[in-house]
mmCIF file of the C-alpha atoms, coordinates in Angstrom:
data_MODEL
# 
_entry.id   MODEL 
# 
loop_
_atom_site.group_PDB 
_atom_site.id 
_atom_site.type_symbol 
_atom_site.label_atom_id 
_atom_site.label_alt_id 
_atom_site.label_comp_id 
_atom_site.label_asym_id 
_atom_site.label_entity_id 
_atom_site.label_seq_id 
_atom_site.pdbx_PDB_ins_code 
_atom_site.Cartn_x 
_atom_site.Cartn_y 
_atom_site.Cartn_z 
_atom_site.occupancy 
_atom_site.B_iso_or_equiv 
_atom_site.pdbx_formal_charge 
_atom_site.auth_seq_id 
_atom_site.auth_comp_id 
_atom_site.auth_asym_id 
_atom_site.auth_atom_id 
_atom_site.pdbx_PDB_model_num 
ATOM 1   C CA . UNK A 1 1   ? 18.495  82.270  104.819 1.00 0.00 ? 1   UNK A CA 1 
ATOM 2   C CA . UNK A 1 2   ? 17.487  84.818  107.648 1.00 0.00 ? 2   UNK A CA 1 
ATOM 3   C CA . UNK A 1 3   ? 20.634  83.989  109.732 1.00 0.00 ? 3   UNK A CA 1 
ATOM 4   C CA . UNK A 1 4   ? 22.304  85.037  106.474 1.00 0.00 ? 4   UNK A CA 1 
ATOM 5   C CA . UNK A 1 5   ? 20.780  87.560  105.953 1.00 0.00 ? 5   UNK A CA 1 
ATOM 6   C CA . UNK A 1 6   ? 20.747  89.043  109.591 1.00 0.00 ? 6   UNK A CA 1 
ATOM 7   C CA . UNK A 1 7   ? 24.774  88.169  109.252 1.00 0.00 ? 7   UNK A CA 1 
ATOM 8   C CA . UNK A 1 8   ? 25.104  90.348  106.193 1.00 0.00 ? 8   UNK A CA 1 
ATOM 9   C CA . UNK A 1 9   ? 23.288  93.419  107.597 1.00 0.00 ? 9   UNK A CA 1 
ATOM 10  C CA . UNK A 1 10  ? 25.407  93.116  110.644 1.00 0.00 ? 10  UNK A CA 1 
ATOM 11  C CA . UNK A 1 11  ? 28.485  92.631  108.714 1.00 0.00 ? 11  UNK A CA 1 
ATOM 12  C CA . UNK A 1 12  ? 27.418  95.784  106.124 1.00 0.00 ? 12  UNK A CA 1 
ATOM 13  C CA . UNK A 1 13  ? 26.250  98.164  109.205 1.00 0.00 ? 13  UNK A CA 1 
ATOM 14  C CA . UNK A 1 14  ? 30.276  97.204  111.018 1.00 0.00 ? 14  UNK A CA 1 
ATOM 15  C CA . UNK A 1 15  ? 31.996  98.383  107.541 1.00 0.00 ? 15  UNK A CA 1 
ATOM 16  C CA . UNK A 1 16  ? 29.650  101.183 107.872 1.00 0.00 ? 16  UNK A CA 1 
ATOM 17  C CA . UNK A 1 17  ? 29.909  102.340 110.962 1.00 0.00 ? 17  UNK A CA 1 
ATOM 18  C CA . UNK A 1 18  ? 34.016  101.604 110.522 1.00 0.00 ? 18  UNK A CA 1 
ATOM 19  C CA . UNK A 1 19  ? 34.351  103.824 107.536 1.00 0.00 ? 19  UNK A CA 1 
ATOM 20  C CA . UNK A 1 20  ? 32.108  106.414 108.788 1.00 0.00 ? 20  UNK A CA 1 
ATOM 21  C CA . UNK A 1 21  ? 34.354  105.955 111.978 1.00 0.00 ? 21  UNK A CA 1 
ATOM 22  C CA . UNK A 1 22  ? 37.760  106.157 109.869 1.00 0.00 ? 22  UNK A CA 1 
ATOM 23  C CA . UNK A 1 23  ? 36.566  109.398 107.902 1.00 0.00 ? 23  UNK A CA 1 
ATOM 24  C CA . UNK A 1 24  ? 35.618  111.024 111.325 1.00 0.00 ? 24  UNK A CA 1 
ATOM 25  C CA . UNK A 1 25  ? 39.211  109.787 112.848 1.00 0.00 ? 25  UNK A CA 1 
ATOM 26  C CA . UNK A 1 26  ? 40.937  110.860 109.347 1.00 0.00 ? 26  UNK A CA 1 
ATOM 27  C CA . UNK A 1 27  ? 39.123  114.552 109.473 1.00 0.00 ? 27  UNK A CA 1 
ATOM 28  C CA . UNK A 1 28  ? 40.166  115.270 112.961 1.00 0.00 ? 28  UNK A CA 1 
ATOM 29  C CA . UNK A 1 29  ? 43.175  113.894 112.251 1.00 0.00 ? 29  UNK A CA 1 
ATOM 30  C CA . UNK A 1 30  ? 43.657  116.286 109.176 1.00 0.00 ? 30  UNK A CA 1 
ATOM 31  C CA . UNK A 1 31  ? 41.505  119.740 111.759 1.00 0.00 ? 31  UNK A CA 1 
ATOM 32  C CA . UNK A 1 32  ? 44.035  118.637 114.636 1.00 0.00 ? 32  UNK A CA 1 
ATOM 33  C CA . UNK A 1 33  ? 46.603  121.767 114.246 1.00 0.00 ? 33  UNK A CA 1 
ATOM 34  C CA . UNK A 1 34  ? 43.575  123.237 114.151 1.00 0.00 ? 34  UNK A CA 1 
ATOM 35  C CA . UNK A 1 35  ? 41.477  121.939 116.710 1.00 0.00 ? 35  UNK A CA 1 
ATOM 36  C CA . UNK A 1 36  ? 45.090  122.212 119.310 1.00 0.00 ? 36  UNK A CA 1 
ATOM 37  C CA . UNK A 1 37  ? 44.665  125.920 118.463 1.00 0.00 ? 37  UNK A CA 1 
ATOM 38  C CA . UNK A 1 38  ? 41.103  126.377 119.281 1.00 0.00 ? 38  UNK A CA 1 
ATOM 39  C CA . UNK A 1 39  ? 41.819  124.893 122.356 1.00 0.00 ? 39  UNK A CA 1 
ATOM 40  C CA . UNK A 1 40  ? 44.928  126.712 123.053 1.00 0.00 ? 40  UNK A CA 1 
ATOM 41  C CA . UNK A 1 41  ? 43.286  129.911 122.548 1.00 0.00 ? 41  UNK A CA 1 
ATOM 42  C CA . UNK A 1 42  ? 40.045  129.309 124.484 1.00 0.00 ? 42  UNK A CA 1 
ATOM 43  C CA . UNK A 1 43  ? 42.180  127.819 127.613 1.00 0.00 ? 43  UNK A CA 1 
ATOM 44  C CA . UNK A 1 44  ? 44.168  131.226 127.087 1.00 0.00 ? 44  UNK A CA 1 
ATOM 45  C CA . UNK A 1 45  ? 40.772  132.788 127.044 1.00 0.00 ? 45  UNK A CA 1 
ATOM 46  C CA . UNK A 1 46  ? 39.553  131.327 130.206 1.00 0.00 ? 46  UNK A CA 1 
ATOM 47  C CA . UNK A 1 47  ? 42.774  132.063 131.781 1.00 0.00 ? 47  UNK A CA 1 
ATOM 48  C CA . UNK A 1 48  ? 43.045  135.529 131.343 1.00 0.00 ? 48  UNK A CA 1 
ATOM 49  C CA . UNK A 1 49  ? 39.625  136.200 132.186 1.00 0.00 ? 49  UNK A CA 1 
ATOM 50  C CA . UNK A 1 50  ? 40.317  134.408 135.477 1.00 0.00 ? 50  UNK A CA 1 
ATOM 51  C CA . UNK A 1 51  ? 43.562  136.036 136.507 1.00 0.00 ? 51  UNK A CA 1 
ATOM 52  C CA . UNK A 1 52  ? 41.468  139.445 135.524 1.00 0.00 ? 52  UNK A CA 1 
ATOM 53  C CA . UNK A 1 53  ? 38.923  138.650 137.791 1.00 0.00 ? 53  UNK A CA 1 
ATOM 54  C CA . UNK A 1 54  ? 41.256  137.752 140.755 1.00 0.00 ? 54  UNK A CA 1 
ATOM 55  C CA . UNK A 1 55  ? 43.013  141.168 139.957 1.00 0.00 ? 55  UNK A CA 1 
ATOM 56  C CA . UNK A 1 56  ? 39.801  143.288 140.387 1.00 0.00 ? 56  UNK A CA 1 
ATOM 57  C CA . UNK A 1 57  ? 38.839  141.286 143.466 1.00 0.00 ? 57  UNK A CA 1 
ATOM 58  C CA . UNK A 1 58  ? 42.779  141.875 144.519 1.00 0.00 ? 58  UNK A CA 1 
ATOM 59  C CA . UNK A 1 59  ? 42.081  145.812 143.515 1.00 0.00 ? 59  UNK A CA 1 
ATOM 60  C CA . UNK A 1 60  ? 38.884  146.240 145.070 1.00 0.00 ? 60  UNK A CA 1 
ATOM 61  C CA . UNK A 1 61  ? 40.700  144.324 148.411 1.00 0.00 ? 61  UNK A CA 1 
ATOM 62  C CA . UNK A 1 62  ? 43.567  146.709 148.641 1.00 0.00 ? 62  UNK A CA 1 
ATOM 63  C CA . UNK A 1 63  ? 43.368  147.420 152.492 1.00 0.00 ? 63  UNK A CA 1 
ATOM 64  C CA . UNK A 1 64  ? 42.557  143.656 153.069 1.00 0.00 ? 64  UNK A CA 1 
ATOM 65  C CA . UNK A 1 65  ? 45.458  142.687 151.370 1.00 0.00 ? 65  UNK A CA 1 
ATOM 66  C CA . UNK A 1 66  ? 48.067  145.111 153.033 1.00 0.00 ? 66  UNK A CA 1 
ATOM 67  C CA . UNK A 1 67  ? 46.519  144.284 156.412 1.00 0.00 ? 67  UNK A CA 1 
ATOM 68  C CA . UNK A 1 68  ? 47.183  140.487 155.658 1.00 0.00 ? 68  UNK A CA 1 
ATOM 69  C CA . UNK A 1 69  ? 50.627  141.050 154.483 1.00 0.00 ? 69  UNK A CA 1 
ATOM 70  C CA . UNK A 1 70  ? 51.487  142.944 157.176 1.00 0.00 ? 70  UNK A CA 1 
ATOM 71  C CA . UNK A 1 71  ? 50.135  140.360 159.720 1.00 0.00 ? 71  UNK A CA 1 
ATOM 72  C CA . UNK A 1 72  ? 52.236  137.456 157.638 1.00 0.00 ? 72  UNK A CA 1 
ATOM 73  C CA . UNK A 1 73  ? 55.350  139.878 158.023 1.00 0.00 ? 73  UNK A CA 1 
ATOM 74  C CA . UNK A 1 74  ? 54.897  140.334 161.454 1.00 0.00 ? 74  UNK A CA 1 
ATOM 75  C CA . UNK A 1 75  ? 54.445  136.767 162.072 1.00 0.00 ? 75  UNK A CA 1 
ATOM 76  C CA . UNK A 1 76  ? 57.011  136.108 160.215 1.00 0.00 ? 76  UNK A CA 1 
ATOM 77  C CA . UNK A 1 77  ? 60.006  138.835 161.869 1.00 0.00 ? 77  UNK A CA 1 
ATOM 78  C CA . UNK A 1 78  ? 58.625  137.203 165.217 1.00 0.00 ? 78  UNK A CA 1 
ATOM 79  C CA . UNK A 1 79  ? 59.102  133.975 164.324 1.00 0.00 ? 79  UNK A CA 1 
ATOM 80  C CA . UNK A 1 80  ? 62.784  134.987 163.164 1.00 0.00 ? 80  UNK A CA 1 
ATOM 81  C CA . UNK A 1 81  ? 63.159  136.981 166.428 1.00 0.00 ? 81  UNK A CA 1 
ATOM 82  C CA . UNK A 1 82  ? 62.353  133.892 168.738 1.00 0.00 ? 82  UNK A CA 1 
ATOM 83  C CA . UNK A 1 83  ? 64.159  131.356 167.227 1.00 0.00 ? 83  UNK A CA 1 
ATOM 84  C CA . UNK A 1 84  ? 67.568  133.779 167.551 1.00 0.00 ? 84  UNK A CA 1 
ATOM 85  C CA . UNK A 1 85  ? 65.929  134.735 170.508 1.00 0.00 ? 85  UNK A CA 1 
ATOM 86  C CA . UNK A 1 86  ? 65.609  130.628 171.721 1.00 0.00 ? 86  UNK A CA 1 
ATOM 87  C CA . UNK A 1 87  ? 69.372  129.862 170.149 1.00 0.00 ? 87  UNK A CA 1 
ATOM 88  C CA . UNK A 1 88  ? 70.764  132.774 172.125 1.00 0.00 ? 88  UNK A CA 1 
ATOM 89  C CA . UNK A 1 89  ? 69.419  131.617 175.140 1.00 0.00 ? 89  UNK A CA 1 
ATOM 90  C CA . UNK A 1 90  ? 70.598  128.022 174.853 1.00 0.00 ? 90  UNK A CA 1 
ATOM 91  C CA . UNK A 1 91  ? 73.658  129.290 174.386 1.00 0.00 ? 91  UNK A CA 1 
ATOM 92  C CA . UNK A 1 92  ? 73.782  132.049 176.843 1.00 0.00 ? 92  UNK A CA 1 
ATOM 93  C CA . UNK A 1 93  ? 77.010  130.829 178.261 1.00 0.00 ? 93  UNK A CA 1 
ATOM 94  C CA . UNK A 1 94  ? 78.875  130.747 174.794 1.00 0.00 ? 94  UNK A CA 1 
ATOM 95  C CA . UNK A 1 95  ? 77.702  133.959 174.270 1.00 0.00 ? 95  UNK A CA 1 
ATOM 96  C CA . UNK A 1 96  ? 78.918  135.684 177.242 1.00 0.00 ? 96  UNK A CA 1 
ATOM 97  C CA . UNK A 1 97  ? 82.195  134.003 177.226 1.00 0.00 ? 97  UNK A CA 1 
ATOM 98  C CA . UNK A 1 98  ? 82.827  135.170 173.231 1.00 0.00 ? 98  UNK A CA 1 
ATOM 99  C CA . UNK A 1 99  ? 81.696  138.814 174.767 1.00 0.00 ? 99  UNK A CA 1 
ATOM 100 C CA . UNK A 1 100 ? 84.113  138.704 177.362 1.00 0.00 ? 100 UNK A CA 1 
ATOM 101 C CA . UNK A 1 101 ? 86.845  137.190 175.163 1.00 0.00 ? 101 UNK A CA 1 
ATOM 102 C CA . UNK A 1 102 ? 86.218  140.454 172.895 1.00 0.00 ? 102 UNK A CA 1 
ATOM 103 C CA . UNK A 1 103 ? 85.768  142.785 175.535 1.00 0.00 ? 103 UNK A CA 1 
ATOM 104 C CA . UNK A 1 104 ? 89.238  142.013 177.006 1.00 0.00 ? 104 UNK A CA 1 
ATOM 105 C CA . UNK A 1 105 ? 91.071  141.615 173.548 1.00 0.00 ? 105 UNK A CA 1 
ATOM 106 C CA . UNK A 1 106 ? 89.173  144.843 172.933 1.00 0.00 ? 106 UNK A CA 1 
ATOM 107 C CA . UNK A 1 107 ? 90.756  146.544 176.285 1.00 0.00 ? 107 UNK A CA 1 
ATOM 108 C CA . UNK A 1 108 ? 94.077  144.851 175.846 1.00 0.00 ? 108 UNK A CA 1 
ATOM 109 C CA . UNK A 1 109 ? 94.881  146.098 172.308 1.00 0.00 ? 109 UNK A CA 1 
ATOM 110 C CA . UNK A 1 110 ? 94.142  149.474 173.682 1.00 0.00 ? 110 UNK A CA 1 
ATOM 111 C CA . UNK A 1 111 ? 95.925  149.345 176.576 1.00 0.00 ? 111 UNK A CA 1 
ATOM 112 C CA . UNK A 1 112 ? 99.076  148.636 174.609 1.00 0.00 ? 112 UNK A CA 1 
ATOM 113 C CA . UNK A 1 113 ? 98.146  151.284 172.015 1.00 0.00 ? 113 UNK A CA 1 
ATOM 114 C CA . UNK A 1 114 ? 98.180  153.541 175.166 1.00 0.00 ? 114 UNK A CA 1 
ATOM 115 C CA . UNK A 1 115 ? 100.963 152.671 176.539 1.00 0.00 ? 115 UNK A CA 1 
ATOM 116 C CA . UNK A 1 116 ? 103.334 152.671 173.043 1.00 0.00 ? 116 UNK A CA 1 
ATOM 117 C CA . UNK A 1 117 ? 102.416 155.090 171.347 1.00 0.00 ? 117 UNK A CA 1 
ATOM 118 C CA . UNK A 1 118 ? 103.575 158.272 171.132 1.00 0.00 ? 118 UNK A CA 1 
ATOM 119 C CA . UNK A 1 119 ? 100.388 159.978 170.515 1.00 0.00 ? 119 UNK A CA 1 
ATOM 120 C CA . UNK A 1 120 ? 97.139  158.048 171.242 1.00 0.00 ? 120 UNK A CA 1 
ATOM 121 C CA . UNK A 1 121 ? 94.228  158.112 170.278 1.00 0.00 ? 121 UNK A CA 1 
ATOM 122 C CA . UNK A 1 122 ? 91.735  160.350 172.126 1.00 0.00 ? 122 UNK A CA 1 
ATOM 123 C CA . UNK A 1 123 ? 88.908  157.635 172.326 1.00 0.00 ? 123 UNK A CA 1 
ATOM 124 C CA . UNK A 1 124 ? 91.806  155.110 174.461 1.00 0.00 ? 124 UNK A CA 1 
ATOM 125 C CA . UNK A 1 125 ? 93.065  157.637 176.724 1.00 0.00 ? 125 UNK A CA 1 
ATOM 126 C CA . UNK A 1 126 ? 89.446  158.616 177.718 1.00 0.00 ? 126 UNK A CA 1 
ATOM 127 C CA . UNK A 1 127 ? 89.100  154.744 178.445 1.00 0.00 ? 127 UNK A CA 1 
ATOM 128 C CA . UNK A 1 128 ? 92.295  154.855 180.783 1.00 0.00 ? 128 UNK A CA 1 
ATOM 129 C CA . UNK A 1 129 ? 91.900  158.328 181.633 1.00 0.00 ? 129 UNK A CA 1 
ATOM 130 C CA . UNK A 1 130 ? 91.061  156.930 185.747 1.00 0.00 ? 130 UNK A CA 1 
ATOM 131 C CA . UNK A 1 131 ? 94.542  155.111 185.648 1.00 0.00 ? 131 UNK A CA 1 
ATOM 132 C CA . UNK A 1 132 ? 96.438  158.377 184.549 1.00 0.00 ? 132 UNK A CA 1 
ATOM 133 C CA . UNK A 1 133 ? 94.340  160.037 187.568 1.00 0.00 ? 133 UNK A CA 1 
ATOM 134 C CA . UNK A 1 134 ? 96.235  158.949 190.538 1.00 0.00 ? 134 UNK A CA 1 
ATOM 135 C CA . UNK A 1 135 ? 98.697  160.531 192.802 1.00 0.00 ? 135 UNK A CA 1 
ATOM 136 C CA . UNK A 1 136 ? 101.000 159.400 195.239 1.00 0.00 ? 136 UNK A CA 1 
ATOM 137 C CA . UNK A 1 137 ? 98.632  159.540 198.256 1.00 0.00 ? 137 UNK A CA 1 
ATOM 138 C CA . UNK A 1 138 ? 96.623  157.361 196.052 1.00 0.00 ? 138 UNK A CA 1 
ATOM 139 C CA . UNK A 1 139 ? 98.849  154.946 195.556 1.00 0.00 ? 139 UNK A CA 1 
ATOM 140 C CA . UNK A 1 140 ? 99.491  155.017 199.415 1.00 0.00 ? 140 UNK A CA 1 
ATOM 141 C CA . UNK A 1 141 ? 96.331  154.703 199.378 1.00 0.00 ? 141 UNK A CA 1 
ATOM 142 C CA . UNK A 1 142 ? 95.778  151.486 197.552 1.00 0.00 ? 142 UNK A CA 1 
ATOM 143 C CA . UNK A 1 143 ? 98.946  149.900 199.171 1.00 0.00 ? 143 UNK A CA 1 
ATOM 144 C CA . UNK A 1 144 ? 97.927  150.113 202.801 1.00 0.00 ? 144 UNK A CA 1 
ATOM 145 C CA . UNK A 1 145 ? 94.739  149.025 201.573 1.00 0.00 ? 145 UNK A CA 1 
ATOM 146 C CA . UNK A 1 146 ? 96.221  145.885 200.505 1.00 0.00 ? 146 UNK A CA 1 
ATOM 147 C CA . UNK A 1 147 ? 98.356  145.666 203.037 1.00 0.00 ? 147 UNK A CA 1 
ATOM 148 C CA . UNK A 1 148 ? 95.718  145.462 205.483 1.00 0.00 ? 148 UNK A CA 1 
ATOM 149 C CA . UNK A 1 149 ? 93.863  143.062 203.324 1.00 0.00 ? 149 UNK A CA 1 
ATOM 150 C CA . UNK A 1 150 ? 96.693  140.734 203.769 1.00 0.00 ? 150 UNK A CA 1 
ATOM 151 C CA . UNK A 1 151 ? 96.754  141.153 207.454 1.00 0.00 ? 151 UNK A CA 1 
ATOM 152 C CA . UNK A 1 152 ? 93.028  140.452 207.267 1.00 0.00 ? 152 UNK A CA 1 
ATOM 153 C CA . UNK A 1 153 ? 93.706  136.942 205.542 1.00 0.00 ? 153 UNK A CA 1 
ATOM 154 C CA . UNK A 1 154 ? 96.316  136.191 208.085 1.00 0.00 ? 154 UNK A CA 1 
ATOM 155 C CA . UNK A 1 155 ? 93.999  136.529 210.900 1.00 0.00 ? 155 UNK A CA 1 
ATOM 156 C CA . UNK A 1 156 ? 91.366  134.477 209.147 1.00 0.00 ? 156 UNK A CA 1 
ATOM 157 C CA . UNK A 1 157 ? 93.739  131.811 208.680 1.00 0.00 ? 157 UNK A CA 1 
ATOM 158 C CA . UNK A 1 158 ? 95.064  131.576 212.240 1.00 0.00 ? 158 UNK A CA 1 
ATOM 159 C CA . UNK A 1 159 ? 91.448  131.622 214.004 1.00 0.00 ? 159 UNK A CA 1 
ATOM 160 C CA . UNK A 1 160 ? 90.915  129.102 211.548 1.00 0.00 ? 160 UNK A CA 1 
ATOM 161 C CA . UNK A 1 161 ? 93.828  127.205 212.648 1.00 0.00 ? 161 UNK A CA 1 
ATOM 162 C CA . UNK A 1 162 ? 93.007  127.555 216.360 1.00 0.00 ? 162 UNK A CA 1 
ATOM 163 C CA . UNK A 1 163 ? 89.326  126.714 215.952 1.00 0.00 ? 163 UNK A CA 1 
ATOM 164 C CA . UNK A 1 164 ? 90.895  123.444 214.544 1.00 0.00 ? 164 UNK A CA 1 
ATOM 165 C CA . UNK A 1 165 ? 93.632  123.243 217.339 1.00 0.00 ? 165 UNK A CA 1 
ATOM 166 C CA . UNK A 1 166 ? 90.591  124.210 219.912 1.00 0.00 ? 166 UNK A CA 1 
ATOM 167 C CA . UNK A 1 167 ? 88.313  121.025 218.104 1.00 0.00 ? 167 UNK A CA 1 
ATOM 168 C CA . UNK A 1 168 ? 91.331  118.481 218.268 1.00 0.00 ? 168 UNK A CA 1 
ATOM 169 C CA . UNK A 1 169 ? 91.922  119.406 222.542 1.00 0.00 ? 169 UNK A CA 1 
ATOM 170 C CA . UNK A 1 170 ? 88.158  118.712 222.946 1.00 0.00 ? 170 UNK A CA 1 
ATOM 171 C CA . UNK A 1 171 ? 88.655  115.449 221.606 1.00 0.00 ? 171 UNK A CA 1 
ATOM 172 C CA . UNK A 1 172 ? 91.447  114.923 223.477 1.00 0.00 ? 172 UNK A CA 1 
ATOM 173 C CA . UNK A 1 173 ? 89.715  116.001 226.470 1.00 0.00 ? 173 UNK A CA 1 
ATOM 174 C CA . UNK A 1 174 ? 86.551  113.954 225.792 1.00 0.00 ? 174 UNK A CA 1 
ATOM 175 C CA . UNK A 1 175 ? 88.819  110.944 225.341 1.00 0.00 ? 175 UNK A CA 1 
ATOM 176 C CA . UNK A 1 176 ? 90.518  112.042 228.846 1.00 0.00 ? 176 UNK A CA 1 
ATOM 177 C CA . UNK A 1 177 ? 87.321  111.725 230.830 1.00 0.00 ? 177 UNK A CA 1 
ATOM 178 C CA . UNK A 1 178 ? 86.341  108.670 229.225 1.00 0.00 ? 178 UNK A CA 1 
ATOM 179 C CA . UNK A 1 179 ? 89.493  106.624 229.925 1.00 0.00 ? 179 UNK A CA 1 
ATOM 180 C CA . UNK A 1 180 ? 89.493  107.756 233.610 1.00 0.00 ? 180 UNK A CA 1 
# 
């Protein structure tokens, strides 16, 4: 009869302790809009209070917090300014042909200009103003200079040409000697 017994109480406490359980599951079920709110509003709570309490420490850090922006901006512009500064140097080459390539479009579009037009502009004919310069004695000038340059080339290439004549007899001569 005890085991019964014991198996009874055991059985009576479960349907206890499950309706006891089902009325607490069935009241928080009915106070959940409720209870979501509550803890809606205290999260909002705690939130606010938080973000107010970063703002005064922000506030009361003004200088601190300029000082560090400006240090993250000026990292950051120098960072910028290197890497351009790195790409323009790997391609140093590209970059002075492109200028070139301009600078001689640049100079060849006003050259034109200057020499079609009826009326150029000021800004071109102070470019070419050093071409409109010379005289006749200048041009002498330049053409005996080139003339002479000319004559310079010519007796560059003939010493050349009897340094190599001069080389080829010593052969010759060395070849002489030896055969005798």
């Amino acid at each position: 009869n005890e085991s019964l017994i014991t198996r009874l109480q055991a059985h009576m406490r479960g349907f206890l302790v499950r309706t006891d359980l089902s009325a607490r599951r069935h009241f928080l079920q009915k106070q959940l809009p409720a209870i979501v709110k509550i803890q809606s509003h205290w999260r909002g709570y705690r939130q606010r209070s938080d973000y107010q309490k970063r703002l005064y420490h922000l506030q009361d850090n003004t200088h601190a917090v300029i000082k560090i922006q400006s240090w993250v901006r000026m990292w950051q512009a120098r960072r910028r300014y290197g890497a351009r500064l790195r790409h323009f140097k790997s391609n140093i080459a590209a970059v002075v042909k492109i200028q070139a390539f301009v600078r001689a479009n640049k100079a060849r579009g006003d050259y034109r200009l200057l020499v079609r037009a009826k009326n150029p502009p000021l800004s071109v004919v102070r470019k070419f103003a050093h071409l409109l310069e010379h005289s006749d004695h200048d041009f002498r000038e330049e053409w005996e200079l080139m003339r002479m340059r000319e004559e310079v080339v010519q007796h560059i290439r003939s010493s050349r040409q009897l340094e190599q004549d001069l080389n080829v007899m010593d052969i010759k001569i060395g070849l002489l000697v030896k055969n005798r």
